[in-house]
C-alpha positions as CSV (number, residue, x, y, z in Angstrom):
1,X,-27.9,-5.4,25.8
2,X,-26.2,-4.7,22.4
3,X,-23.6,-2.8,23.7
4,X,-22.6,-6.4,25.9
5,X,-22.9,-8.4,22.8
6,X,-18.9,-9.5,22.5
7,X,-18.8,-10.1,26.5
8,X,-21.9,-12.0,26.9
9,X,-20.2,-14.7,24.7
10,X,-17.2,-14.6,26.8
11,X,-19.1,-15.0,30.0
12,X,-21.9,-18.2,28.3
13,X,-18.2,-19.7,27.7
14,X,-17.1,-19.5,31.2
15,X,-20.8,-20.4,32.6
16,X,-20.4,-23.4,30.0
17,X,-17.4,-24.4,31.7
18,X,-18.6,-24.0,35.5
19,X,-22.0,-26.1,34.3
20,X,-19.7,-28.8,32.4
21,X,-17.5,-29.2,36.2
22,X,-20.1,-28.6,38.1
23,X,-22.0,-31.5,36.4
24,X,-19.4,-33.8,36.4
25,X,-19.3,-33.7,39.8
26,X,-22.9,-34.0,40.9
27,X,-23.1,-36.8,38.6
28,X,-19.6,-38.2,39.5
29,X,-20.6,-37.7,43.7
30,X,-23.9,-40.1,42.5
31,X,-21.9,-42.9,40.9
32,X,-19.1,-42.8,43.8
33,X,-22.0,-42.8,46.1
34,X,-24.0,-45.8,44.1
35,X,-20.7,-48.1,43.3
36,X,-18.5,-47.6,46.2
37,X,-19.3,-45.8,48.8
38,X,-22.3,-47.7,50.0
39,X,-21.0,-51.4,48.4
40,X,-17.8,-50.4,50.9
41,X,-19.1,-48.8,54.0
42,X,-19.8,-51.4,55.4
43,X,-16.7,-53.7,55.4
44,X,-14.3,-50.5,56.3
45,X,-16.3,-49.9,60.1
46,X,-16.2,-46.3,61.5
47,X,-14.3,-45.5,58.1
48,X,-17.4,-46.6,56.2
49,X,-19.4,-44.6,58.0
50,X,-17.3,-41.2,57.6
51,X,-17.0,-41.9,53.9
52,X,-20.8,-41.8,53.2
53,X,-21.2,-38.9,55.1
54,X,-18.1,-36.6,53.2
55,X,-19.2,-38.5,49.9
56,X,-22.8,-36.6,50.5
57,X,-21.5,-33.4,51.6
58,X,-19.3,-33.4,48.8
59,X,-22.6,-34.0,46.9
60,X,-24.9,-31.5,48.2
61,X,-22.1,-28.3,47.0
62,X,-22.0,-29.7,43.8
63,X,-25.0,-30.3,43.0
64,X,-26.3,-26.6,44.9
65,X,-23.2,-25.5,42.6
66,X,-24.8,-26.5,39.3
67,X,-27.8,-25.6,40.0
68,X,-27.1,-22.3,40.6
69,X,-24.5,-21.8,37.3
70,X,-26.9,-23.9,35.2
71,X,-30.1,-21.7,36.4
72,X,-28.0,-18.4,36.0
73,X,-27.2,-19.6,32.6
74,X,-30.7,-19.8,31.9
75,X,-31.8,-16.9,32.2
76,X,-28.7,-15.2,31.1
77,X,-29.8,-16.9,27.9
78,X,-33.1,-15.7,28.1
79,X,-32.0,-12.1,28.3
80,X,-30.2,-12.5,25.6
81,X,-32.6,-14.0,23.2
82,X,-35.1,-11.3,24.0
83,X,-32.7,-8.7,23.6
84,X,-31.6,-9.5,20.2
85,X,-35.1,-10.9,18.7
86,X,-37.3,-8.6,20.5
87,X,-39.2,-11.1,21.9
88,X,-41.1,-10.5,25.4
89,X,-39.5,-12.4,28.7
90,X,-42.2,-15.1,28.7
91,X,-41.2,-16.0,24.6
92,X,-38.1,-16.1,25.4
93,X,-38.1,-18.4,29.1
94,X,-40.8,-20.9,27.1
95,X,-37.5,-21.6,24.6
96,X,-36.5,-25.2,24.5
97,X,-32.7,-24.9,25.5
98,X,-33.7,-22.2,28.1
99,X,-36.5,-24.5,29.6
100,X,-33.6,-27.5,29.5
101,X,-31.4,-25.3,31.5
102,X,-34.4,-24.5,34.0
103,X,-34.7,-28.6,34.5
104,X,-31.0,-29.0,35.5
105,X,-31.2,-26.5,37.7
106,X,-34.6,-27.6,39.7
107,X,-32.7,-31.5,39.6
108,X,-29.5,-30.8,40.4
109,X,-31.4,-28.8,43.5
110,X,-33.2,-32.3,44.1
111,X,-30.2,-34.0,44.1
112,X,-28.6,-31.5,46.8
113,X,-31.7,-32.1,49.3
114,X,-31.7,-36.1,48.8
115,X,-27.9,-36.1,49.3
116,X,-28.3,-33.7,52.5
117,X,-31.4,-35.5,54.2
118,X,-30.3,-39.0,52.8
119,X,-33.8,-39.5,51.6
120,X,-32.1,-42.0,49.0
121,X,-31.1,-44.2,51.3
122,X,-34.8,-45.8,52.2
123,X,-35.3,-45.5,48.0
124,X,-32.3,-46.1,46.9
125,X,-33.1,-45.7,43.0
126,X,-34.1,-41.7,43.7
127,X,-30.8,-40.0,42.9
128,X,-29.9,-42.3,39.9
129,X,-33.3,-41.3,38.4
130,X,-32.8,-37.6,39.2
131,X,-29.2,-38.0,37.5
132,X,-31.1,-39.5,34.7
133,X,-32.9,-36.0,34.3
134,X,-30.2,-34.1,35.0
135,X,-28.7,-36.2,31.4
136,X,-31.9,-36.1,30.0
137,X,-31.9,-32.4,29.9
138,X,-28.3,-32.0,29.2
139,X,-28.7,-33.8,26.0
140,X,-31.7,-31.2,25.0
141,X,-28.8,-28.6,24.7
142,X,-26.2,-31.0,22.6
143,X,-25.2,-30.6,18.8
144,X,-26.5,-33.8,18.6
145,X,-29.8,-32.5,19.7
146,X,-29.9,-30.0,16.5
147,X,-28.8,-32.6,13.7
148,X,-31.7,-33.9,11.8
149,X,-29.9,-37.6,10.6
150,X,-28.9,-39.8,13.9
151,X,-30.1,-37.5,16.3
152,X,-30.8,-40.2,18.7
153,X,-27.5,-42.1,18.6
154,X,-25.8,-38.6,19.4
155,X,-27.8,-37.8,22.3
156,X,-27.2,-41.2,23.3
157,X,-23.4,-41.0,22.4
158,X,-22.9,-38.0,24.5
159,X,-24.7,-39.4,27.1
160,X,-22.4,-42.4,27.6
161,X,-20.1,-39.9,27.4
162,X,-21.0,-37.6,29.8
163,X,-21.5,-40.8,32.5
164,X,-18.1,-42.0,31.7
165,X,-16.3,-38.6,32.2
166,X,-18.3,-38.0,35.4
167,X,-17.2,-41.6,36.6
168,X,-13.7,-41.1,36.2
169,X,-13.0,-37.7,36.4
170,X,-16.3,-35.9,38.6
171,X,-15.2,-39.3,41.1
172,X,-11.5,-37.8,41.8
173,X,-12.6,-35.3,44.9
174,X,-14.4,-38.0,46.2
175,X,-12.1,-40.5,45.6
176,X,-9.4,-38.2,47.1
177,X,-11.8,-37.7,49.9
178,X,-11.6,-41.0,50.8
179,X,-8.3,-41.8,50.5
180,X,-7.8,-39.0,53.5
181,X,-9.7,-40.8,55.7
182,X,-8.2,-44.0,54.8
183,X,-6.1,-44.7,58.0
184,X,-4.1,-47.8,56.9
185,X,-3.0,-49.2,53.5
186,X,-5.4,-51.9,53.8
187,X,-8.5,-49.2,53.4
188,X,-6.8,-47.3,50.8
189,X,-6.3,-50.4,48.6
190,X,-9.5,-51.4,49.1
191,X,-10.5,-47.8,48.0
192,X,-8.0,-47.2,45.0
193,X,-8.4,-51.0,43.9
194,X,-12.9,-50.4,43.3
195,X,-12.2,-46.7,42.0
196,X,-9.4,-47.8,39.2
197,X,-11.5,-50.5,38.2
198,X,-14.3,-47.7,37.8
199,X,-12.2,-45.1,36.3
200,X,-10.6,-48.0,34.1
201,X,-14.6,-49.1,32.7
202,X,-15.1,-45.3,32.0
203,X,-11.7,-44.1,30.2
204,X,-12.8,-47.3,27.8
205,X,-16.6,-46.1,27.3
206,X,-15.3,-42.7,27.1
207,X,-12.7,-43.4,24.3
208,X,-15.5,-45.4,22.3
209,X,-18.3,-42.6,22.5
210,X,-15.6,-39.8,21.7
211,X,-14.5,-42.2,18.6
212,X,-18.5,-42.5,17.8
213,X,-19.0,-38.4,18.0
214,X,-15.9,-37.5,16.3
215,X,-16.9,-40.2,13.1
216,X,-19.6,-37.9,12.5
217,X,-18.2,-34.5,13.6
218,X,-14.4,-34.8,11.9
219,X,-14.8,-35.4,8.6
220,X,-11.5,-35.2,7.3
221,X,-7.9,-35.0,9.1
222,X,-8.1,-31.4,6.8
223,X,-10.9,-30.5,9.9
224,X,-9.0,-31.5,12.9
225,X,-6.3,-29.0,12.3
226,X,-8.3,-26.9,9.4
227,X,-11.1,-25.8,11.9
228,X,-11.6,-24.2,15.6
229,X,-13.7,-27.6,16.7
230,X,-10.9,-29.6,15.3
231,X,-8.4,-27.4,17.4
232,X,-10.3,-27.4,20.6
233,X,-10.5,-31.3,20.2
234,X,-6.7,-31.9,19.8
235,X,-6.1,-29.8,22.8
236,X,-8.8,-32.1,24.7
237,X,-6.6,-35.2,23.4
238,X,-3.3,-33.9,24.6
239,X,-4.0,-33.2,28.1
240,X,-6.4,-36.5,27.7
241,X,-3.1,-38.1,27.2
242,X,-1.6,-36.8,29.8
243,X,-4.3,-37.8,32.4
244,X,-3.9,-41.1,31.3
245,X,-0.5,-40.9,32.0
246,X,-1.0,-40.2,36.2
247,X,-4.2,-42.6,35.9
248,X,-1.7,-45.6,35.1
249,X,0.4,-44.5,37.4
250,X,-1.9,-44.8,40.2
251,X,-2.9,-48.2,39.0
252,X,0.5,-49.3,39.8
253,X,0.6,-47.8,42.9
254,X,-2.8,-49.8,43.9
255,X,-1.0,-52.8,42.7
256,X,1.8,-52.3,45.0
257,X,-0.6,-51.8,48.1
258,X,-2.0,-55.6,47.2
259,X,1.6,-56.8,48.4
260,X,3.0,-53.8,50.4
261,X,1.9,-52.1,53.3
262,X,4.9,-49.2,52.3
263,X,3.3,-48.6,48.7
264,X,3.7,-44.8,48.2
265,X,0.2,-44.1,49.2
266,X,0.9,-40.3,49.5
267,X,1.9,-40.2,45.8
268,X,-1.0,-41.8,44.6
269,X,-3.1,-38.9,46.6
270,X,-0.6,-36.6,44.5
271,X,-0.6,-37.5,41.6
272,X,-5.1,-38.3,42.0
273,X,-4.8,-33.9,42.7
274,X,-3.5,-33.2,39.8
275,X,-5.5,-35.8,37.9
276,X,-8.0,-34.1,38.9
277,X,-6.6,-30.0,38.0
278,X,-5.9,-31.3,34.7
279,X,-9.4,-32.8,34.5
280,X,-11.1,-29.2,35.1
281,X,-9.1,-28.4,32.5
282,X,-9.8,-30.8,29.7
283,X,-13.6,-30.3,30.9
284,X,-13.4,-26.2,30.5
285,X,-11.7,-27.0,26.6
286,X,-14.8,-29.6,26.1
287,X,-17.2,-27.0,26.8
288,X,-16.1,-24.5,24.5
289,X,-17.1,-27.1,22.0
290,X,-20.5,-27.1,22.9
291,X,-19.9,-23.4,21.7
292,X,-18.6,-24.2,18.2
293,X,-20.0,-25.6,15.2
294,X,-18.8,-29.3,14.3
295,X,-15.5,-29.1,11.6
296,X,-18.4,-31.9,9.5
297,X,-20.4,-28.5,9.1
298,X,-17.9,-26.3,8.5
299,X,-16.8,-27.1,4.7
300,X,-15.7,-23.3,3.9
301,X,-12.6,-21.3,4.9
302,X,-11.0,-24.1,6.4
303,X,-6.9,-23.3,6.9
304,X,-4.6,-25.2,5.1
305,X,-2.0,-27.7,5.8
306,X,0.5,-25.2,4.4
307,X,-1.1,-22.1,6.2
308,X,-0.8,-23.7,9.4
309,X,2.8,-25.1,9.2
310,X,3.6,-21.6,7.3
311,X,2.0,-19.6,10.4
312,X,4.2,-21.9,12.9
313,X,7.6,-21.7,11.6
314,X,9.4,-19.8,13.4
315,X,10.5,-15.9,12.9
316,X,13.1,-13.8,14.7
317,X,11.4,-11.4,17.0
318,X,10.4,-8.1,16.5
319,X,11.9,-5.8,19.1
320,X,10.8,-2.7,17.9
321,X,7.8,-1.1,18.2
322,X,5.6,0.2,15.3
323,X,4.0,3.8,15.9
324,X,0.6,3.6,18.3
325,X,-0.9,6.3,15.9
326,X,-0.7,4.6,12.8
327,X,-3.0,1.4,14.0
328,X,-5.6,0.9,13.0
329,X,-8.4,2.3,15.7
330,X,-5.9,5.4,16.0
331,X,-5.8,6.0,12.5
332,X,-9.6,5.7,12.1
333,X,-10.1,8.4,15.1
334,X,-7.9,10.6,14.0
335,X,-9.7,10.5,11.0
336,X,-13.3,10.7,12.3
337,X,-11.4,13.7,14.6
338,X,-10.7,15.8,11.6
339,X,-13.9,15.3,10.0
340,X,-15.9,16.3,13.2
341,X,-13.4,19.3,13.4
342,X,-14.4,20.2,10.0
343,X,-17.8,20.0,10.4
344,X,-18.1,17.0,7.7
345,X,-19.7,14.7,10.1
346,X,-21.8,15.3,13.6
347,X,-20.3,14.6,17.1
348,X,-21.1,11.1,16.5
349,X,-19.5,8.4,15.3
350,X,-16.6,6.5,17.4
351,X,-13.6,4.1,15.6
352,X,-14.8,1.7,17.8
353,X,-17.8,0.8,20.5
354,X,-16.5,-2.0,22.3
355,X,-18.9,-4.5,23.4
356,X,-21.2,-3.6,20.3
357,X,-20.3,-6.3,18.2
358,X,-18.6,-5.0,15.3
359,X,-14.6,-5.5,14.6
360,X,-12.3,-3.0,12.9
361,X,-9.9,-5.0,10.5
362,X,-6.4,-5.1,11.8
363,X,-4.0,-3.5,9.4
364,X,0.0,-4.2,8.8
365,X,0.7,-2.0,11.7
366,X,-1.3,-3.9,14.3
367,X,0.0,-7.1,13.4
368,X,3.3,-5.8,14.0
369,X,2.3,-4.3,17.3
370,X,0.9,-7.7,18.3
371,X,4.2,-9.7,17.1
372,X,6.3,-7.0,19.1
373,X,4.3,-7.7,22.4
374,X,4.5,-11.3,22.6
375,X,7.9,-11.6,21.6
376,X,9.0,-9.2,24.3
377,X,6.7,-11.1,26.6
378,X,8.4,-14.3,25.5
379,X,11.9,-12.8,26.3
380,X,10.7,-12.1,29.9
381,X,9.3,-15.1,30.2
382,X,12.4,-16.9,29.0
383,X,14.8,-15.2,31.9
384,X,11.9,-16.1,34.3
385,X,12.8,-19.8,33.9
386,X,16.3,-19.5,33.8
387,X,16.4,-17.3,36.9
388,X,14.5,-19.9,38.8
389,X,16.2,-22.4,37.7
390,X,19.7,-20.8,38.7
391,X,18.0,-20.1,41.9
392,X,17.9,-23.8,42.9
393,X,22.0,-23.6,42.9
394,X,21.9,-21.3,45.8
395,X,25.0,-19.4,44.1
396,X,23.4,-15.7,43.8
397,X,21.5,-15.1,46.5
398,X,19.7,-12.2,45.0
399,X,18.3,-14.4,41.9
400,X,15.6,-15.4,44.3
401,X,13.8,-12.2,43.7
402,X,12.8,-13.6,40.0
403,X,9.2,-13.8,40.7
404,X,8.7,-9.9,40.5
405,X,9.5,-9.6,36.7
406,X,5.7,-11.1,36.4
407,X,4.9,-7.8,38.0
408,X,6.8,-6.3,35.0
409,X,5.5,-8.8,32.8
410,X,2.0,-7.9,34.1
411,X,2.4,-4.0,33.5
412,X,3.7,-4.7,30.2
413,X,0.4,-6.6,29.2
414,X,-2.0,-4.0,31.0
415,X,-0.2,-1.3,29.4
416,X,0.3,-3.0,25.8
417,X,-1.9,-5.6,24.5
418,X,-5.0,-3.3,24.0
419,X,-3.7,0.1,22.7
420,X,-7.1,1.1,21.9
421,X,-7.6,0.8,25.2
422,X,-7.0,2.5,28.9
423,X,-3.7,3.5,29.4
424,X,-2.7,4.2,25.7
425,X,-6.4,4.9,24.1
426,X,-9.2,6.7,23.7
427,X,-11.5,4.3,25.7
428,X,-11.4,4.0,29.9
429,X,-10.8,1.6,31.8
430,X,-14.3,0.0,32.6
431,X,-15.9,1.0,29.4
432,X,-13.0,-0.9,27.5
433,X,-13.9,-4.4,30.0
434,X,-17.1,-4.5,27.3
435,X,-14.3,-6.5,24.9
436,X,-14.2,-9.5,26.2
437,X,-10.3,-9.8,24.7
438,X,-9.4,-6.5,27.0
439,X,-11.4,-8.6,29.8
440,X,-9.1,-12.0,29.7
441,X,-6.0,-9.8,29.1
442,X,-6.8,-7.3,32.1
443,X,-7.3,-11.4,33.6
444,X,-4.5,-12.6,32.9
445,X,-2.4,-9.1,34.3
446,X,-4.3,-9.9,37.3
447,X,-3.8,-13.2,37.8
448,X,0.5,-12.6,36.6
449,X,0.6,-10.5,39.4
450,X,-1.1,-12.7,41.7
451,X,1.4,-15.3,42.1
452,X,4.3,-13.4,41.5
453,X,3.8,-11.5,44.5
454,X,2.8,-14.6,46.2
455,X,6.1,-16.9,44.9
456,X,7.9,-13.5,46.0
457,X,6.7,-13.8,49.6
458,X,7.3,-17.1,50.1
459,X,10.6,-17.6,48.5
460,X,11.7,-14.6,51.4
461,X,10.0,-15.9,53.8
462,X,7.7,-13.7,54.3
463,X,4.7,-15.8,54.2
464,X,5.6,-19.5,55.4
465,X,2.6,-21.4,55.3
466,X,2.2,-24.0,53.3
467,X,-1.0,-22.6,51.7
468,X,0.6,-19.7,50.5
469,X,3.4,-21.9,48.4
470,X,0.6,-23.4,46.9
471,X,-0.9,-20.1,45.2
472,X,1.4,-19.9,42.9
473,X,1.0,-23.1,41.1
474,X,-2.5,-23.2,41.3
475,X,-2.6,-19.6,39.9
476,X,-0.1,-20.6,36.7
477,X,-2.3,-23.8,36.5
478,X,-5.5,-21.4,35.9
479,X,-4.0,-19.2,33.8
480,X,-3.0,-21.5,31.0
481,X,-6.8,-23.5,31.4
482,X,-7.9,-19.7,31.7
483,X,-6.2,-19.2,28.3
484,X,-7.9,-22.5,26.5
485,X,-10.8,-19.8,26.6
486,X,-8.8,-16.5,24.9
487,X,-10.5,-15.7,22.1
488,X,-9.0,-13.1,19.4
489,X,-11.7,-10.9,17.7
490,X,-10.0,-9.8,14.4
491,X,-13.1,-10.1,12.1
492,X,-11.5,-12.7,10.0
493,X,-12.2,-15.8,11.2
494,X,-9.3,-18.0,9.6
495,X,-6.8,-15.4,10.8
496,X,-8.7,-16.1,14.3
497,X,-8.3,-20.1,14.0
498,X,-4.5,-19.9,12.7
499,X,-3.6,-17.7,15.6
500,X,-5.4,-20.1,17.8
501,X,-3.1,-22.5,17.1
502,X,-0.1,-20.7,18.4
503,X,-2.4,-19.9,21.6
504,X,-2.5,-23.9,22.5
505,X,0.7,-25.2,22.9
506,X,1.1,-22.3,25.5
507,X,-2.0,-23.0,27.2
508,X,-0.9,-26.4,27.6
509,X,2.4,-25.7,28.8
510,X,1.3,-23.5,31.2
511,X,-1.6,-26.0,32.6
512,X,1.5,-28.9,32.7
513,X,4.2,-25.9,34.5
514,X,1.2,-25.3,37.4
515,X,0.8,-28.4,38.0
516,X,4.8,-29.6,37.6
517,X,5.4,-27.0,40.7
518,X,2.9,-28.3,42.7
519,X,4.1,-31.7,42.2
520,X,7.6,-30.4,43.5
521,X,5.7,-28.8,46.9
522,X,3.6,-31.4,47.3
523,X,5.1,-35.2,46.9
524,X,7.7,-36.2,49.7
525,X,11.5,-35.3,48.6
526,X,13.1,-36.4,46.8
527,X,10.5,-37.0,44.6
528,X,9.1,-34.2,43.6
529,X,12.7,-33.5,42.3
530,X,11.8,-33.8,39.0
531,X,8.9,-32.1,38.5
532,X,10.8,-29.0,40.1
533,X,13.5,-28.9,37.4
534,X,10.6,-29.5,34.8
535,X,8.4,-26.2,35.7
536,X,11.2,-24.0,34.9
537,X,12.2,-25.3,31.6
538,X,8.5,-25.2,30.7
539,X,8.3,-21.6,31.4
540,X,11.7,-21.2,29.2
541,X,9.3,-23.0,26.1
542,X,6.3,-20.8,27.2
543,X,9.0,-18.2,26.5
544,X,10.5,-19.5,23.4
545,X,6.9,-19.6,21.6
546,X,6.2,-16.7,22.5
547,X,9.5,-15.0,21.2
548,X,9.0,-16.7,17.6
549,X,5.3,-15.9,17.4
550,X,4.1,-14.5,14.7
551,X,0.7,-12.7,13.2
552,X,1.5,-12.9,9.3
C-alpha cells in the first residue's frame, strides 16, 4: 500500500469524478422522470409512452453506474485508511465517510430496481425519497460537513446545489433522449419548452448556492487566483460560462418552434450534446474540489498577484535541450552509484521510489528540461492547426496527412516528459505507472495517438463511417477534461499551483477544440462552418501556450 501512495490519489480523483457524473445523472433521470416525463406522457400518446420507458432505462445504468463507482470508492477508501493508520478492516469500514459511501451505493442500487420494475409508479414518492438519501449521504462527505461554524447551511447549500446541477445538467441525456423520439415539432416544443423552464429554475438556484458556498470558501479575490480551490473554481466558471452560452441558445430555438414548424430542431439536439460534454467536464473540475482544501483555509503560501502575472508573461522558447544526466534524479543515482561502488553505502537506497510518496526537488536543469518539452510540443502543435486548416483549401493534396504528427507528438511525450522514467531512466515501464504524473502523461500519449490515427483514417477514407469521424473529437474533448485532473508533483506546492495556471487555459481550449469539431461533423452544412474554422485556430493557441510556457 505505501508504495501506491501517489497513484491512489490520482485514482480517488478520477473515482470522484465518475461518482460526481454518475450522481448527476441518477438524480437528474429522477427529476426528468418526476417533472416531465410523467406530467407529459400522457398528452404526447404512443410518444408518451416510449419516453417513460427510455427515461427509466436511462435510469437503471446510472444509477447501477454509481453504485458501483461510489461502492468501489468505499472500500478503496477503506484500504487506504487501514493501510496508512494500521487500523484493522472492520475500524476502518465503521468510518463515517466510508459508511456514507456504502449508503449511496445500497440507494443508488434501490433506485436502479424501482426504475427497472416501476415499483414507483403505484408509490410514486419512493424514488424522490431514495434521492433524498442518496443527498443525505452525499452531504456526509462535503467540506461543509467538516466545518464546525454553519455546518448546516453548507450541507444544505450544496444540497440545493447538487439538485440544481442534476436538473439541468444530469437531465441533458434524457432530455436528448426525448427529443429523438420526438417525431414532429409539436412534441419537441412541448419537450424543450418544460425542460428550459427546468434547466432555467436550476442555473438560477445553482448560481445562488455557488454565490452562498463561495462567500464562505473565497475569502479574498487574493484566494481565487492565489490558491489551487480558487483555480479549480475559475475553471468551473469559464466553461460554466460557456454552457450558458448553448443553453440560451436552445431557448431561442424552443421559442422559434412556438411559431414555426421549420425551427432548427436538429441544432438544438446539437448544441443539447455538447451542453452536455461540456457539462461532464465542468462536473470532473467540481469534483476535484471536493479534493482540495477551501482557499478561506488556506491563509499561508498563497501566490501573488505579481507571481502569477510574472509566471504568465510570455518567454521565447527553449529549443535546446539541457543534458539528461545533470537532472536531478540522474544526478542523485549517479551519486548513490558511486557510493555503492565504493562501498560507502549498502545496495540500498534508490534516487527515487515512485509511488512511495516522497518528491525529489527539481533543480535548474529540470526546469529547463520541462520548458524545452512543452515548447517543442507547442511548435508541433502549432503546424497541427495550420496544416488542417490549409487542408480545408484543397490546394496540397498531401497536407491531408496532418493528423500523424500527433503520432510524433505522442512519441515525443512518451519518450520525454518523464526522463526518470522508461525509455530514458533507470525505472521500467510498469514500475514507473506507480507516479501518477507518468500515468496521465503515458494517458495522454495514448489517447494523442488515438485520434490521430483515427482523423488519419478517415480523412483517406479508409474508415467512412460516421462513428469513426466522431472519435477524434470526442477523444481531444477528453483529453483537455482529462487534463483539468494533471497534477504536477514537484514538492513545492506554490510552484505546483503557479504551473497550474498555465495547465488551464489549455485544458480549456482543448475541451472547446473537441467539441468545436464535432460541431462541424455534426450540425447540417453550412452550419457547422464555423465551428470547423474555429477547432484549428484553437489548436494553433493550444500551441502558442505551450511554445511561451515557462517553469521559472
Amino acid at each position: 500500500m505505501a508504495l501506491l501512495f501517489d497513484i491512489i490519489g490520482f485514482v480517488t480523483v478520477l473515482l470522484d469524478g465518475a461518482t460526481m457524473v454518475a450522481l448527476s445523472f441518477t438524480l437528474g433521470g429522477v427529476s426528468f422522470l418526476m417533472l416531465l416525463a410523467r406530467p407529459l406522457a400522457g398528452s404526447l400518446g404512443d410518444l408518451g409512452e416510449g419516453l417513460l420507458g427510455r427515461t427509466r432505462t436511462i435510469l437503471v445504468w446510472s444509477a447501477f453506474s454509481l453504485a458501483v463507482v461510489a461502492g468501489g470508492r468505499a472500500v478503496l477508501e477503506a484500504y487506504v485508511l487501514a493501510g496508512t493508520l494500521d487500523l484493522t478492516l472492520t475500524d476502518a469500514f465503521g468510518a463515517l465517510f466510508v459508511r456514507a459511501g456504502f449508503v449511496i451505493a445500497l440507494a443508488a442500487l434501490a433506485t436502479a430496481v424501482l426504475a427497472a420494475t416501476r415499483l414507483d409508479q403505484h408509490r410514486p414518492l419512493l424514488l424522490p425519497l431514495v434521492a433524498c438519501m442518496i443527498l443525505g449521504a452525499v452531504a456526509l462527505l462535503t467540506h461543509g460537513a467538516a466545518r464546525l461554524e454553519d455546518r448546516a447551511l453548507l450541507m444544505g447549500l450544496i444540497v440545493v446545489h447538487l439538485i440544481a446541477v442534476a436538473v439541468w445538467l444530469g437531465g441533458l441525456p434524457y432530455f436528448l433522449s426525448a427529443l429523438a423520439l420526438a417525431r414532429d415539432h409539436v412534441a419537441s416544443h412541448r419537450i424543450g419548452s418544460r425542460f428550459s423552464l427546468m434547466a432555467l429554475l436550476a442555473v438560477i438556484v445553482l448560481l445562488a448556492s455557488g454565490l452562498g458556498m463561495s462567500y464562505v470558501y473565497i475569502d479574498s479575490t487574493e484566494a481565487v487566483y492565489g490558491t489551487a480551490y480558487g483555480a479549480m473554481l475559475f475553471t468551473k466558471l469559464l466553461m460554466f460560462a460557456g454552457l450558458l452560452g448553448f443553453g440560451f441558445k436552445n431557448m431561442l430555438i424552443v421559442q422559434r418552434l412556438r411559431r414555426s414548424p421549420d425551427a432548427p430542431v436538429m441544432v438544438m439536439r446539437r448544441f443539447a450534446e455538447v451542453e452536455l460534454g461540456v457539462g461532464i467536464a465542468v462536473m470532473l473540475s467540481a469534483a476535484s474540489l471536493t479534493s482540495l482544501p477551501p482557499a478561506a483555509d488556506l491563509m499561508q503560501d498563497r501566490v501573488g498577484w505579481h507571481e502569477l502575472v510574472e509566471r504568465l508573461t510570455p518567454a521565447m522558447p527553449r529549443l535546446v535541450s539541457p543534458d539528461h544526466d545533470k537532472l536531478a534524479i540522474p544526478a542523485l543515482e549517479a551519486k548513490l552509484a558511486a557510493a555503492r561502488a565504493s562501498g560507502a553505502v549498502d545496495a540500498g537506497p534508490l534516487a527515487y521510489v515512485p509511488g512511495a510518496g516522497t518528491i525529489v526537488p527539481p533543480n535548474p536543469v529540470d526546469i529547463a528540461w520541462s520548458e524545452f518539452n512543452h515548447n517543442w510540443a507547442g511548435i508541433a502543435v502549432v503546424l497541427i492547426g495550420l496544416l488542417a486548416l490549409l487542408d480545408k483549401t484543397g490546394w496540397i493534396p498531401i497536407v491531408r496527412h496532418w493528423p500523424l504528427l500527433f503520432l510524433v507528438l505522442a512519441g515525443f511525450v512518451v519518450v520525454r516528459s518523464d526522463p526518470e522514467a522508461w525509455p530514458l531512466g533507470g525505472l521500467g515501464f510498469w514500475e514507473s505507472l506507480r507516479d501518477p504524473e507518468v500515468a496521465q502523461h503515458r494517458l495522454f500519449a495514448a489517447l494523442t495517438i488515438g485520434f490521430g490515427l483515427f482523423e488519419w483514417a478517415v480523412r483517406l477514407g479508409i474508415l467512412k463511417s460516421k462513428g469513426a469521424a466522431l472519435v477524434f473529437p470526442l477523444m481531444v474533448a477528453a483529453g483537455g477534461t482529462v487534463m483539468l485532473t494533471h497534477s504536477h508533483a514537484l514538492g513545492n506546492v506554490h510552484q505546483e499551483l503557479l504551473i497550474e495556471w498555465t495547465h488551464i487555459p489549455v485544458a480549456v481550449f482543448g475541451v472547446a477544440a473537441g467539441w468545436a469539431r464535432w460541431l462541424e461533423l455534426r450540425l447540417p452544412a453550412p452550419r457547422g462552418r464555423f465551428y470547423g474554422f474555429l477547432w484549428p485556430v484553437l489548436f494553433i493557441a493550444i500551441g502558442v501556450l505551450l511554445m511561451v510556457y515557462r517553469e521559472a
